[in-house]
Residue frames relative to the residue before (quaternion, step in Angstrom):
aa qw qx qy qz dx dy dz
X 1.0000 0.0000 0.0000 0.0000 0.00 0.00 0.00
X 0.3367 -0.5639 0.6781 0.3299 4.32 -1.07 1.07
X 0.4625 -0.5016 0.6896 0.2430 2.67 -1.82 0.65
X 0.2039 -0.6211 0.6245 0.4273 4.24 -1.18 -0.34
X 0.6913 -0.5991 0.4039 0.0041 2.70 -1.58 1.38
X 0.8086 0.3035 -0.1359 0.4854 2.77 1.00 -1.12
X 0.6033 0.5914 -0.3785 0.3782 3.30 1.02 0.92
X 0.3809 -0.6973 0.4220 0.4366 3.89 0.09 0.62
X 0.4378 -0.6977 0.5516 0.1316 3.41 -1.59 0.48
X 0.1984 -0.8293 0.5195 0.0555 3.46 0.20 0.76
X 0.2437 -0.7046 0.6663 0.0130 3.79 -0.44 1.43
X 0.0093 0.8018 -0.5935 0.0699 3.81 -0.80 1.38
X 0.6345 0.4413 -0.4273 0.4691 3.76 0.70 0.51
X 0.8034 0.3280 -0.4111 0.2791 3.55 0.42 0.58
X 0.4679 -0.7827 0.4104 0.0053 3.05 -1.00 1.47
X 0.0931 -0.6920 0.6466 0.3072 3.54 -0.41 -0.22
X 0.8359 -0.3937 0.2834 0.2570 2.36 -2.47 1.05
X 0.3445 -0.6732 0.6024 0.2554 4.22 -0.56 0.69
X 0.6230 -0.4101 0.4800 0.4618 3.84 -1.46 0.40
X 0.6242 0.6446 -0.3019 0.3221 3.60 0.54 -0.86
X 0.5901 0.4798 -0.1217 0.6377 3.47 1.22 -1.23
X 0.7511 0.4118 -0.3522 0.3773 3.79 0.32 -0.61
X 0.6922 0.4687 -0.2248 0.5006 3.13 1.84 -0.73
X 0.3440 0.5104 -0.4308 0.6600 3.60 1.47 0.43
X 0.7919 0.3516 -0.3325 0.3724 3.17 -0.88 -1.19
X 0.7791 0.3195 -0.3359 0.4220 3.80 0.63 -0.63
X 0.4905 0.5292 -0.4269 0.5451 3.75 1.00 -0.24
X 0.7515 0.4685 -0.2960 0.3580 3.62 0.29 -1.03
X 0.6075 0.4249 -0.2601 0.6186 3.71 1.87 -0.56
X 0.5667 0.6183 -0.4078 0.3610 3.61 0.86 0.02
X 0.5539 0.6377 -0.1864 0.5018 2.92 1.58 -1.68
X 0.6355 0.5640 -0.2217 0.4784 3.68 0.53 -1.76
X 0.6463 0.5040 -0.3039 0.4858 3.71 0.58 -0.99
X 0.8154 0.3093 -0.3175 0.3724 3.55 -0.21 -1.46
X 0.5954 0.6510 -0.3427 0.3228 3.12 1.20 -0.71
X 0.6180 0.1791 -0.2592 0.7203 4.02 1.17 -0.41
X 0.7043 -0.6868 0.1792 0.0104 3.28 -0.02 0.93
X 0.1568 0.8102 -0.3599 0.4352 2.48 2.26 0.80
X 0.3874 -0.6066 0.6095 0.3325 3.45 -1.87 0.30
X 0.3879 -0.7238 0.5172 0.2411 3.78 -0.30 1.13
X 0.6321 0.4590 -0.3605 0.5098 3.62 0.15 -0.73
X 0.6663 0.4848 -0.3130 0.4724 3.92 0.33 -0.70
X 0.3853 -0.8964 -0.1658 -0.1432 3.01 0.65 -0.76
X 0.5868 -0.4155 0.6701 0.1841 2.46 -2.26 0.74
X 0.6165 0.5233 -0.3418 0.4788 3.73 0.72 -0.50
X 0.7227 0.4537 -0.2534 0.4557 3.71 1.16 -0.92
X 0.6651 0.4877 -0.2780 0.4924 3.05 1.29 -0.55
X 0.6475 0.4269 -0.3638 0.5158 4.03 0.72 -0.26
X 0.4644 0.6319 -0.3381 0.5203 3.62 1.51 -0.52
X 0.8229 0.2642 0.1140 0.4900 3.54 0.18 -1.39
X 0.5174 -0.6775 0.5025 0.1441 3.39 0.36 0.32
X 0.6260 0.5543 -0.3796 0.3960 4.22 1.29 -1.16
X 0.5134 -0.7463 0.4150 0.0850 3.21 -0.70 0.95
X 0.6336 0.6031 -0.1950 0.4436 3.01 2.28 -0.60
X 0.4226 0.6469 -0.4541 0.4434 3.47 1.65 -0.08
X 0.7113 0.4865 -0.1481 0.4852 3.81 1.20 -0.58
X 0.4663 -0.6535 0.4865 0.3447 3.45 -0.49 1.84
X 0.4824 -0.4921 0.6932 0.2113 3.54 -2.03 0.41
X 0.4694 0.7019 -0.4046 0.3511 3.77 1.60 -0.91
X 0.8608 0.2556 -0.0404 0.4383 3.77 -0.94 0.26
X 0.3234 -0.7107 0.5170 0.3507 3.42 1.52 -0.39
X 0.3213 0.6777 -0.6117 0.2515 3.19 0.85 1.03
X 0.5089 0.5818 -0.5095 0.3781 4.08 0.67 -0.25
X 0.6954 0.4713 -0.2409 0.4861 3.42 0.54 -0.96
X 0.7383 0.4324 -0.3340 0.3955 3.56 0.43 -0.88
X 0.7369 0.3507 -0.2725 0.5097 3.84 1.51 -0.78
X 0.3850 0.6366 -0.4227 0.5176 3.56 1.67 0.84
X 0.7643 0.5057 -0.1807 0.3570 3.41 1.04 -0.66
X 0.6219 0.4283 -0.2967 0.5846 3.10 1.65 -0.04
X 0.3632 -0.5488 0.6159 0.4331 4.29 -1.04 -0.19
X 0.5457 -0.4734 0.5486 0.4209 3.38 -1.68 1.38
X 0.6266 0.4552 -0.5662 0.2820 3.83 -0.51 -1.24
X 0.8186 0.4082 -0.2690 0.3015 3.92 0.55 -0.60
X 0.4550 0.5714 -0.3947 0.5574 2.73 1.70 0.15
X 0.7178 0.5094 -0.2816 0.3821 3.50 0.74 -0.45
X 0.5225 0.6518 -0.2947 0.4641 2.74 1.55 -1.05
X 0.8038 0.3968 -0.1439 0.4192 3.62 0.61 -1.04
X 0.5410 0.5041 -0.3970 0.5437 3.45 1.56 0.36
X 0.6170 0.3590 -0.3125 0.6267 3.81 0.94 -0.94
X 0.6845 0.3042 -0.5334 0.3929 3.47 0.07 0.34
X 0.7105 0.3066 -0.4010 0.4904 3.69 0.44 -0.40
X 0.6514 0.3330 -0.5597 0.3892 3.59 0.29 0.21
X 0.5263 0.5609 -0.5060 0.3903 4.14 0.65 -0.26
X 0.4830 0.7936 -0.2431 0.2791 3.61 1.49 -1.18
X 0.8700 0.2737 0.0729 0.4035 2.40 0.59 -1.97
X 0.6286 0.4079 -0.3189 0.5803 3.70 1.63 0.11
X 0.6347 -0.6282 0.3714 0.2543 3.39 0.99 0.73
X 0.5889 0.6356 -0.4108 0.2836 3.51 1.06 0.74
């Protein structure tokens, strides 16, 4: 069966990443960090700074897992739990 052409296709199975997943994916690279002995907060801070993927252990498959999300949502999900949590 042609498809018509002249109608747009509309792609329904892809989701972005939920708040829920950004907060995994960074807890789960925090973990990965302290764990080779990295400062996690440093960074994870260089790495949403900078875009290099190398500021972020390969340990735990945590490079790949905080590759899979966009920094802005990673940020997004820190300035919300810190606004959260100071009552603003």
């Amino acid at each position: 069966m042609k498809s018509d052409l002249s109608e747009t296709q509309k792609i329904t199975n892809f989701e972005k990443p939920t708040k829920n997943e950004a907060k995994d994916i960074l807890l789960n690279v925090f973990g990965a960090m302290k764990e080779k002995g990295y400062n996690p907060v440093n960074q994870i801070v260089g790495y949403i700074l900078s875009g290099d993927p190398t500021y972020v252990t390969s340990h735990n498959n945590a490079r790949v897992l905080v590759s899979s999300i966009e920094r802005d949502e990673l940020l997004e999900e820190v300035m919300t739990f810190y606004f959260k949590n100071n009552n603003v």
